[in-house]
N, C-alpha and C positions, 0 to 999 in steps of 0.2 A: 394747616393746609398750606402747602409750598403756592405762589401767584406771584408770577409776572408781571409787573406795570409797564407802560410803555409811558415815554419820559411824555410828561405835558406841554401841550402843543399850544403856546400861549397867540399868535397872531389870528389865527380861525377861529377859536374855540372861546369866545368872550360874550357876556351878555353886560346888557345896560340895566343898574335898578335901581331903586330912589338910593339905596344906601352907596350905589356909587359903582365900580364895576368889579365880575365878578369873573372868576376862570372856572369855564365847566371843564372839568373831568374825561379824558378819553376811553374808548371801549376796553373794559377790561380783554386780558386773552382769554379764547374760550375755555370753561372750568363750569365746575359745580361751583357755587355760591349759596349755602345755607344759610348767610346774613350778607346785609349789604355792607360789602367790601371800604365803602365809603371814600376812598381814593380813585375807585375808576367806578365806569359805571355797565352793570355784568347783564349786559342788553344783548339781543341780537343772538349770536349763537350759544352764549351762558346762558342766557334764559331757555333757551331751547333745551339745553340737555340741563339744569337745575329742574324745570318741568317736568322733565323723564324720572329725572332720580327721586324724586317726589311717588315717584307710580312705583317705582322698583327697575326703572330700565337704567341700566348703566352700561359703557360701550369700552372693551365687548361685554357681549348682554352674559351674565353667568347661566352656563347651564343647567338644567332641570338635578337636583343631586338622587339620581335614579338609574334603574339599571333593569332590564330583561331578565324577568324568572328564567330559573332550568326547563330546558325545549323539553326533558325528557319528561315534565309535569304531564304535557299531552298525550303523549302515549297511555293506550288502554289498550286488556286484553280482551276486547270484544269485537265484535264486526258485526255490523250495523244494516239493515235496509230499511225501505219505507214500502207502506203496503199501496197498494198504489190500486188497486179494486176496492169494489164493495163488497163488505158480506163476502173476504175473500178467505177460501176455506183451509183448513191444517187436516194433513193426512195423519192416520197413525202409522204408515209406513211409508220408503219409497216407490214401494210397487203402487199403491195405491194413486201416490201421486201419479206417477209415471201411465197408470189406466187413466187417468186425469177425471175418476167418476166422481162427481162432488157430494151424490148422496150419500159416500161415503168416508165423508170428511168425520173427523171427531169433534171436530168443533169449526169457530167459525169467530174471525176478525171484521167486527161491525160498526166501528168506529172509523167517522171521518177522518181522523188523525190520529195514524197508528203505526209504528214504528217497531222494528221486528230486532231481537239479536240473533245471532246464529253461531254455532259452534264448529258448524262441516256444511262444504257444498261438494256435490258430486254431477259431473258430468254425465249421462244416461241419453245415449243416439242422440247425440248434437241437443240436447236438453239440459237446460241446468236445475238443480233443485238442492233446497239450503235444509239442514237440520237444526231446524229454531231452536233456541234454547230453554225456551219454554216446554217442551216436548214437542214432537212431531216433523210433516215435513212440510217444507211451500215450496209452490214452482216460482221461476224466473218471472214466469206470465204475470202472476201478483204480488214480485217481491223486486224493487228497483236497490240493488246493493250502495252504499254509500263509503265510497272510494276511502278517504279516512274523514274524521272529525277536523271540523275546521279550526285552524291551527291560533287561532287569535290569543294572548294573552297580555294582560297588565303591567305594571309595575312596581317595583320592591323599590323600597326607599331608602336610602342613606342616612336620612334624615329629614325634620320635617320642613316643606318650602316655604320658602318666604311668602309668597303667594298661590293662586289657581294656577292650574294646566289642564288640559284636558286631551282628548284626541279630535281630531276631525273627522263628521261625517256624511263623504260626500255619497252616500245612498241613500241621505234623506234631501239634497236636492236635487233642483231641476234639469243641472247642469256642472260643468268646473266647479269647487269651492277658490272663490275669485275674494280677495282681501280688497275691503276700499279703504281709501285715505281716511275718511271722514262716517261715522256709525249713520244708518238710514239710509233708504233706497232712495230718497228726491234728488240726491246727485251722483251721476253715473259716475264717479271717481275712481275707479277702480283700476288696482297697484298693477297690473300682471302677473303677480305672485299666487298660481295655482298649488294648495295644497290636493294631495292625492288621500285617499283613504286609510282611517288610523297616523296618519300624520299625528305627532305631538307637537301642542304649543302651549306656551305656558302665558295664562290670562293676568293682563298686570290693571287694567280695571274696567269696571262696564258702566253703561250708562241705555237708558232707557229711550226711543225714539220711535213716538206711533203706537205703544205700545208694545212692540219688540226690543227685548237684552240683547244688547249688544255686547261684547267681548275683544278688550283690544289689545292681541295676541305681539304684538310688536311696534316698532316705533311708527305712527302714523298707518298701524293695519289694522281693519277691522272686521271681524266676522259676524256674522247672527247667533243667535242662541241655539236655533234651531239646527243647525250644523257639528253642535260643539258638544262634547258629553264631559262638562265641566268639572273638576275635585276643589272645594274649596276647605283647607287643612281647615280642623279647628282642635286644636290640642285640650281644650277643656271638655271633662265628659257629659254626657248631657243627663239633664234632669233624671233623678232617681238610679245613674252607676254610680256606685261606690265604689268598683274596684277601677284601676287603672288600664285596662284593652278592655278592648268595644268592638263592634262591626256598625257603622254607620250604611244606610241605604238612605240616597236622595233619590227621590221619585222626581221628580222635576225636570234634574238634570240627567238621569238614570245612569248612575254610577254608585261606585260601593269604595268606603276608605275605611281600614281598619287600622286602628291604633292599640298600640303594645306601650307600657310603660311612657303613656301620654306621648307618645312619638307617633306621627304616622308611617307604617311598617310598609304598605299596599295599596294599590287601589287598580281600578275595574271600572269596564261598562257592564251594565248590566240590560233585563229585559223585565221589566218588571208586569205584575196585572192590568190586561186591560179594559175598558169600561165598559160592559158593568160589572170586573171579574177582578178589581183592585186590590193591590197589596194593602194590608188593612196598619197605617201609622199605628206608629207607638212602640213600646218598649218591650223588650220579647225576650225570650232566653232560650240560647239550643237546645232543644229538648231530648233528642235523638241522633244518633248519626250511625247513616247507616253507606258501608263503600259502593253496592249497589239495590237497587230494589226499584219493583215494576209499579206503574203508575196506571193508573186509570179511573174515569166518571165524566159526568156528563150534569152539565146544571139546566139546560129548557129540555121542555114538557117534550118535546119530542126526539129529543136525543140527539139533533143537528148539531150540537158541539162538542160529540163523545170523541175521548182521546184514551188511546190505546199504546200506554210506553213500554218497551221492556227496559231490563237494565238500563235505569238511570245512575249515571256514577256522582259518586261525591256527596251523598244527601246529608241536608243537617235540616231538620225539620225546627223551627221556633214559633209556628202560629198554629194551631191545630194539623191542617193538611197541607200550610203553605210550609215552604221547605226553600234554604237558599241549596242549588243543585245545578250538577253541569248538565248544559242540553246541548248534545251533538247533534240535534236538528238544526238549531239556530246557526244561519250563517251572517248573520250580521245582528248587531248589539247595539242598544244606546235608543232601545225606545219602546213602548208597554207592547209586548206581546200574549204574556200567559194567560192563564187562571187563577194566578192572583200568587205564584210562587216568586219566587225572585231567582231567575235564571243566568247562569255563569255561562262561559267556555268552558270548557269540558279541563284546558290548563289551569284556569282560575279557581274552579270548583275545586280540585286536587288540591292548588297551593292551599286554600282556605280549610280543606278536612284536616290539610294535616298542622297548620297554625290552631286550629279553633277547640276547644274543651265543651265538654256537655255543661252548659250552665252559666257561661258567655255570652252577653247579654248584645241584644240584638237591636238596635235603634234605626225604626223607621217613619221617614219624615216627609210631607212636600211643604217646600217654602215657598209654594206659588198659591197655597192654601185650597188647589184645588180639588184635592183627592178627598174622598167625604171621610167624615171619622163618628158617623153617629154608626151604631154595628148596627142597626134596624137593614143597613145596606151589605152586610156580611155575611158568605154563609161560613162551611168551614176550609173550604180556598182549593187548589190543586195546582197542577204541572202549571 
């Protein structure tokens, strides 16, 4: 390590002790210092950034070694609406639509949450109407078109980081995501530094305050947990893989890292199940994979959480009926939505169909212990 001393400054710098007097040592120049230098003394701004290099900040701080999938992953050949009635009916022709007589629908879309593809829409006297792809027709009146699938995607890896990154998510606060100096709300410290939406930063260590993780994204900035949809590498595979790739799911911090040849290759926010509709821990293997296929069920007595998917893209089923899978519903990520699937971007799902093998073992976890793992709480899971 190349270090500077500055000559010793013998009239100021003296102390008195029984053995007689002694010359203290001046500030080293600022540097890392892994041992003491013992000729100066690496106080004051060495200690500040030897602190840092300790976490992994070093100035300039090294960038994340990552890079943005191919855009064209997003692109699907389907087109999308959401049903947006009850009980909203499918003609078996467009005349019929166009009569708009409903007792003569062939069937009928009765789920709360139901989502339509379509192959053709046609315009008929300033009236629009879609020919679902499931068979038949709907009108505009109970079919809202979904302009395209929202375009969010992950990261491809160069290799794997030295430490956390994550994205920021400022949809799950109150306001700005506002960085403070210091981790914990009792002092209003806070940097000016507004991260926006999917912002990347990479976590170099946390510490716990009140009960809330903290995460601290940069030198002297701090975020909450609850903001951050964290990846923490861990290159060894977990209990019961023998082979070398994996797809890890953290439920806690709800994000997705998959490792190739003990590297991590990707990683993802994800949307996983929510309570009481949990992605069920443990150790899983793809079982299925299918490019698209239609979703539907309903778990209470009265049907108030029936869901109605067509083409879902990207499916890899590893739990009975949980399946990791793109949802071009979800427009924002990074926190339990489903019925117990594990939900991509519709770009993410794509990257993962075409990296993933049937038999590719599926590791799912919460390290905050709070997701239950007795199956007395499981049924067999959905979208």
């Amino acid at each position: 390590m190349l270090m500077a001393v500055l000559p010793m400054i013998y009239s100021p710098a003296w102390a008195e002790t029984g053995k007689g007097t002694e010359y203290q040592s001046v500030l080293c120049l600022p540097g890392i210092y892994a041992q003491d230098p013992g000729d100066c003394s690496p106080a004051g701004p060495s200690a500040y950034l030897t602190q840092m290099a300790e976490l992994g900040v070093t100035f300039p701080l090294v960038p994340l070694p990552a890079r943005a999938p191919d855009p064209a992953l997003v692109k699907i050949d389907y087109h999308y609406g959401k049903v947006r009635t009850s009980n909203a009916p499918v003609y078996g022709s467009i005349e019929d639509a166009l009569a708009g007589n409903r007792g003569n629908a062939v069937r009928r879309i009765d789920s709360s949450f139901a989502y339509v593809s379509y192959t053709e829409e046609q315009m008929v006297d300033d009236r629009r109407f879609y020919a679902v792809d499931s068979g038949g027709w709907m009108t505009a009146n109970d079919v809202s078109r979904i302009g395209a699938v929202p375009p969010f995607q992950g990261l491809t890896l160069t290799r794997t980081p030295d430490h956390a990154f994550g994205w920021v998510l400022s949809y799950l606060s109150n306001g700005p995501v506002e960085s403070k100096r210091t981790p914990g709300n009792k002092i209003k410290d806070y940097t000016g530094h507004i991260f926006n939406n999917h912002d990347i930063v990479q976590v170099y260590a946390s510490k716990q305050v009140n009960g809330m993780d903290w995460y601290m994204v940069g030198p002297d900035e701090w975020l909450p947990h609850n903001v951050v949809g964290r990846v923490i590498p861990n290159t060894t595979p977990p209990q019961g893989v023998t082979g070398d790739r994996w797809i890890e799911i953290n439920l806690y911090e709800q994000t997705m890292a998959v490792y190739d040849h003990r590297q991590l290759v990707f990683a993802t926010l994800i949307a996983s199940g929510i309570e009481p509709f949990w992605t069920r821990p443990g150790l899983f293997k793809i079982e299925t994979k299918l490019e698209t296929t239609p979703m539907r069920g309903s778990f209470e007595a009265d049907h108030s959480d029936a869901y109605y998917l067509e083409d879902v893209p990207w499916t890899m089923y590893f739990d009975e009926a949980r399946a990791l899978h793109g949802a071009y519903w979800r427009t924002q990520l990074g926190f339990p939505q489903s019925h117990g699937c594990v939900n991509l971007s519709v770009g993410d799902s794509h990257w993962l169909y075409n990296w993933a093998n049937v038999g590719d073992p599926v590791y799912v976890w919460d390290p905050s212990g709070k997701t239950p793992t007795d199956p007395k709480y499981y049924t067999a899971g959905g979208a």
